[in-house]
Every structure is written in structure tokens, then in C-alpha cells.
C-alpha positions in Angstrom: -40.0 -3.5 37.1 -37.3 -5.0 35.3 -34.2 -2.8 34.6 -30.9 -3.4 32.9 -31.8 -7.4 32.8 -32.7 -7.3 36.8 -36.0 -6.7 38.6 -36.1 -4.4 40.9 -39.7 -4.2 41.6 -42.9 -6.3 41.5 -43.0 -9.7 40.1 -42.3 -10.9 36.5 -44.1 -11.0 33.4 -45.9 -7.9 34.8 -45.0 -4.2 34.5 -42.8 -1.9 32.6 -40.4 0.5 33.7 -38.2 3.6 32.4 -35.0 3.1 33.9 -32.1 5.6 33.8 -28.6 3.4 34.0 -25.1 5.5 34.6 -22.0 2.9 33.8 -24.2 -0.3 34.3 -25.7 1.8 37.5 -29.6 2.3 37.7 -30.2 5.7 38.5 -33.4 6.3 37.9 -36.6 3.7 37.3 -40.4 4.9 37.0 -43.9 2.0 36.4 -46.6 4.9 35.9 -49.0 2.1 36.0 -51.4 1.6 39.4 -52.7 -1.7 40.2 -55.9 -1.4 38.1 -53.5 -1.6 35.3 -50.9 -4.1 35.9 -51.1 -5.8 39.3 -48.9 -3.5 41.1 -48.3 -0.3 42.1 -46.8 2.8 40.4 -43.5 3.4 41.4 -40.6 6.0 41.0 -37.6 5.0 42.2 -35.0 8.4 42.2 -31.8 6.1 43.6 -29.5 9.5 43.4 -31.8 11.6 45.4 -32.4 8.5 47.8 -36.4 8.3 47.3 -38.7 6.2 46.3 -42.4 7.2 45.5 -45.2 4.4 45.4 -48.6 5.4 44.8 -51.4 4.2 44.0 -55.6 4.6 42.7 -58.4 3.0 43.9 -61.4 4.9 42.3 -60.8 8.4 43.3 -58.8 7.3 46.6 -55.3 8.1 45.8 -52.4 6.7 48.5 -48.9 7.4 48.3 -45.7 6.7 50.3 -42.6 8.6 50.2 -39.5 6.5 51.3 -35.9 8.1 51.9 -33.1 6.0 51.3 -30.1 5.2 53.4 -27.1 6.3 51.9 -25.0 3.6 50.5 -21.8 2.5 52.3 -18.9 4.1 51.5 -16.8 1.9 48.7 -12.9 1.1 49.5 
């Protein structure tokens, strides 16, 4: 997933991604593509809300993994 020039997911030439950039600042990034499709998971990465969703298909097995987060250190 490259976004605004910089990968932020998965490994290049593979994938695509949405991204949503505030001032130079990702906020938002989505690959809808499983690994069937591209060679790596779908992701959506919600930076503002502090989550990350991976999922993925493997016939009709579905797996997901919610991740929360940490909140970024304050800036001085």
C-alpha cells in the first residue's frame, strides 16, 4: 500500500490503496484486495480513529483482526 509516495503496507509492486492525506498527513488508507487477489491482505487503516482492520478470504473462511492504535505523542 503505497500512499502519498510512501508504503505503508505490504511490499512493492503489489497492491493499491485509497488513501485520505490532511496537509501531507495520511488519514485514511483502504487495499480492498485479499490475498487471492494481490499477495496480501485487505487492509483499512482509519489513522484518526486509531484502527486498523485486516481481513482476509480463504474460500468461504473469512479472518479478520481489529487493531487499536496508540495515540501519538504529544507534539511540542
Amino acid at each position: 500500500m503505497v500512499c502519498d509516495g510512501r508504503t505503508v503496507y505490504g511490499a512493492l509492486p503489489t497492491g493499491y490503496a485509497h488513501c485520505d492525506v490532511d496537509r501531507s498527513r495520511v488519514t485514511r488508507a483502504f487495499d480492498p484486495d485479499p490475498t487471492g487477489v494481490d499477495g496480501d491482505a485487505a487492509i483499512t487503516a482509519d489513522i484518526d480513529s486509531h484502527r486498523v482492520l485486516i481481513e482476509d478470504r480463504s474460500g468461504s473462511a473469512i479472518s479478520r483482526t481489529l487493531l487499536t492504535l496508540d495515540q501519538p505523542p504529544a507534539t511540542r
